[in-house]
N, C-alpha and C positions, 0 to 999 in steps of 0.2 A: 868720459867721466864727468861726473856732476861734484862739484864743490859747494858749499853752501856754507856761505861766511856772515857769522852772527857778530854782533860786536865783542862781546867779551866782558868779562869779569873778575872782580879779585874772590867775589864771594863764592868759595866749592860747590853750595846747594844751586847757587844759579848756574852754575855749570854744569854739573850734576844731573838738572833737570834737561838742559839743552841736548848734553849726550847722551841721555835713556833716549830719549825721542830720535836722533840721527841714528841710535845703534839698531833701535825698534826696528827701521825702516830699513834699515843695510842688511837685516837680517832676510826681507822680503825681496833681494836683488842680489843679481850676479859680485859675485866676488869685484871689490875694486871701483864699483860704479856708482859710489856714493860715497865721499869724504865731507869734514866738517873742518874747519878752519874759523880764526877769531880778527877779527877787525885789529883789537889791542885788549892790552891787560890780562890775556891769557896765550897759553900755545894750543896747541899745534898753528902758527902764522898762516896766512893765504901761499908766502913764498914758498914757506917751508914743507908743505902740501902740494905745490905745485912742483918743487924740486923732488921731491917723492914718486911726484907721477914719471916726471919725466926720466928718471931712474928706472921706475918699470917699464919703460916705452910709449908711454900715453903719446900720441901726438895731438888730442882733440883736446879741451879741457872746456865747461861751459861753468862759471861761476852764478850761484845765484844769493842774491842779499836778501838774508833776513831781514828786513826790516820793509819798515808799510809806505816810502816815499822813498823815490829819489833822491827829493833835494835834502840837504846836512849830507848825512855821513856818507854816504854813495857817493854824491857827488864829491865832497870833501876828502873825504879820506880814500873809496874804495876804490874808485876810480885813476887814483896816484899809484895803486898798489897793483893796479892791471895794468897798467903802463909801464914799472918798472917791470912784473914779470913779462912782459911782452918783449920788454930789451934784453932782459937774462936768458929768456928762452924761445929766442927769436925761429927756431923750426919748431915748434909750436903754436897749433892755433889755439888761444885763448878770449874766448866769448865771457862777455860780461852779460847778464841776462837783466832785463829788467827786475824789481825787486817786488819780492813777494807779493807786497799789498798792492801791486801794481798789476798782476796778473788778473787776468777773466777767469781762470778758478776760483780764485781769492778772492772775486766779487759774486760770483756761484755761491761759495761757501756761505757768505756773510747772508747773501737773501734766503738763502735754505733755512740757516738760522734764523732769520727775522722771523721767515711766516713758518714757522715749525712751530706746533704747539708743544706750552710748557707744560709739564707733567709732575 
């Protein structure tokens, strides 16, 4: 199972827009193998997503941050939140994945972009 934890928001349209896109995508995947979870200021939590899986059996879990660096909230906050669920659900593996902006797709993407012409 793949998690993918955005920060979060009080504002519904910035949420709104996060979960059309997660649902979009779940739609193109096996049952189960794509969840969404919020850093803070919104639910469904990283725990409360990971406690979910492990109810259905999950035993793999790989987390991946939304966001385009590491260092702040990754390191700060998300990385707190993979350590405690690591103690809560200690026969579980739970992978922190590096974060998005940090992926060789993500930099795929962006030079596609660059040299695509505009129309």
């Amino acid at each position: 199972m793949l998690i993918v934890i955005a920060h979060g928001s009080r504002d519904p349209a910035w949420r709104a827009s996060v979960e059309r896109q997660v649902q979009a995508l779940r739609a193109e995947l096996e049952p189960g193998a794509l969840r969404l979870a919020y850093m803070e200021l919104s639910s469904p939590t990283l725990l409360d997503v990971i406690s979910e899986a492990v109810q259905a059996g999950i035993i793999r879990i790989r987390v991946l941050p939304l966001f385009l660096a590491a260092e702040g909230h990754v390191e700060k906050n998300i990385q707190p939140l993979i350590s405690q669920a690591r103690e809560a659900f200690s026969s579980v593996d739970i992978d922190l994945l590096p974060p998005i902006g940090q992926h060789r797709l993500f930099r795929e993407l962006l030079r596609t972009l660059a040299t695509e012409e505009i129309s």
